[in-house]
N, C-alpha and C positions, 0 to 999 in steps of 0.2 A: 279547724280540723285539716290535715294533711290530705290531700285532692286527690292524693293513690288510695287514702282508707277511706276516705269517701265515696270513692269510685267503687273499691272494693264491696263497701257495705251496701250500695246500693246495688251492686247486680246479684249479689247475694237476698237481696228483698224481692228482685225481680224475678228470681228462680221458685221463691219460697212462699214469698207474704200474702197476703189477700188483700191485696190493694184497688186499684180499678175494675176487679173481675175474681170472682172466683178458683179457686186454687184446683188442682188437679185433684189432691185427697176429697176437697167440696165436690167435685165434679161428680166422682165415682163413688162416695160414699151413702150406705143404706143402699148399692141398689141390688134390687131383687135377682135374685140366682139365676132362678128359671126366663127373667126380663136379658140379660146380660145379651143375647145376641139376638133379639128383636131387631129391627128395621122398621123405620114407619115408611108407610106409604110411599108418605114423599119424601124419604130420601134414601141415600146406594151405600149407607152404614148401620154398626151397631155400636155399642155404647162399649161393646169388645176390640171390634174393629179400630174403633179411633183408639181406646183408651194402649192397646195392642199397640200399633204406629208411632204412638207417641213414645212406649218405652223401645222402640224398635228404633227408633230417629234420634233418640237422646244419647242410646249407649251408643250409635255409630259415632256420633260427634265426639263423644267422650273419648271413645277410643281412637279419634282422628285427633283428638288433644294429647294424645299420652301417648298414641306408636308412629315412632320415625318410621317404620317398613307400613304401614297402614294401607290397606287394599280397598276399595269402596265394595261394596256389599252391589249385587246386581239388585239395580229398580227397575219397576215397582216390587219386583217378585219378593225381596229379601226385608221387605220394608213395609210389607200388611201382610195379615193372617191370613192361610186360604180360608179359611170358613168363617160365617158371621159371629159363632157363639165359642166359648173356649170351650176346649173337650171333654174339664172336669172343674169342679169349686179348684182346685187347688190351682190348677193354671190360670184361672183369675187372680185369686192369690198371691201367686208366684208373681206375674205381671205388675201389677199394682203395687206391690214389694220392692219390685226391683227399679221400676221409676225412680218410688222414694231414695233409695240408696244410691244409686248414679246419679239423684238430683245433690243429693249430698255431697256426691265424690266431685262433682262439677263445684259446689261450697268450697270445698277443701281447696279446689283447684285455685280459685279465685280469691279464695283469702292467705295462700300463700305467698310470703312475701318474699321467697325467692324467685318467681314467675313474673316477670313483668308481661302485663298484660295487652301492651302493644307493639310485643316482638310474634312474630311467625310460630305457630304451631311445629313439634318434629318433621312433620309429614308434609309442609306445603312453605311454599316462596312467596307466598302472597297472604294466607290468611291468617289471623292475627285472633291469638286466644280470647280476647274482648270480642271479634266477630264473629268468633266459634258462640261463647256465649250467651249476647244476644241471639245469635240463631235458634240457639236451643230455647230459652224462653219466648221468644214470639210466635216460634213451631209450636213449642206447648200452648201459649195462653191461645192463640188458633184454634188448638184445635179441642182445647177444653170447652171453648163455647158453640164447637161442631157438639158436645158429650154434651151441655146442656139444652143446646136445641133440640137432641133426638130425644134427648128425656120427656124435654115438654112436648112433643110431638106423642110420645110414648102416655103421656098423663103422669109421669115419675117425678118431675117437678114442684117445687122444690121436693128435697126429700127429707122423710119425713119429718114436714110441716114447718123446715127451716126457711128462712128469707134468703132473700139471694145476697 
């Protein structure tokens, strides 16, 4: 196999597959409406929050992969939700959607073979679309296992009555 579509196809499984850890869809999926912006106890999130940050942290990358003028977004402020719970079903919805589809478009990114993948993003002199995209999957599989922890803290674990 040619060691560019190799590479390709494996960060494309790293983005996507259920490999070592549970996938983001596994993370959030089946949970309860009214559960969505719980907090346990012991810890300073919700299963909105993280799942929120993570499509917040994904599309900045993406869009730091695709805009030469690309401006960073102010942290933390720009980068978690103010509030624990989302404000209605559909902006969970919305969220959770949109993951999916910028996890795609980051797909797309990576299995084009006009992009070489260890040349410089538009927007920076040093970072390199291969380090844009491991960032984005280690931030994700992060902080999915922050979403499965609050779960099991929450008793939502697995859901419904899946294995992990």
């Amino acid at each position: 196999m040619d060691p560019n579509a190799a590479l390709r196809s494996h960060l494309t499984d790293l983005l996507t597959a259920r490999q070592a850890h549970c996938t983001f869809a596994d993370a959030v999926a089946h949970m309860p409406t009214e559960r969505r912006g719980d907090r346990p106890e012991s810890l300073p999130y919700s299963v909105w929050e993280l799942a929120e940050h993570i499509r917040r942290a994904q599309r900045d990358i993406l869009d730091y992969c695709r805009a030469p003028d690309y401006e960073a977004a102010d942290w933390p402020h720009d980068y978690w939700p103010d509030a624990p719970a989302p404000s209605t079903p559909t902006a969970w919805d919305a969220s959770v959607a949109q993951v999916q589809t910028d996890q795609e478009a980051l797909c797309d990114l990576v299995t084009d073979e006009t992009i070489d993948l260890y040349e410089t993003v538009p927007s920076s002199d040093e970072h390199t679309y291969l380090r844009e995209v491991m960032l984005v999957a280690d931030h994700t599989a992060y902080h999915v296992g922050q979403i499965v922890t609050v779960r099991r803290a929450l008793g939502l674990w697995p859901p419904s009555g899946d294995a992990e």
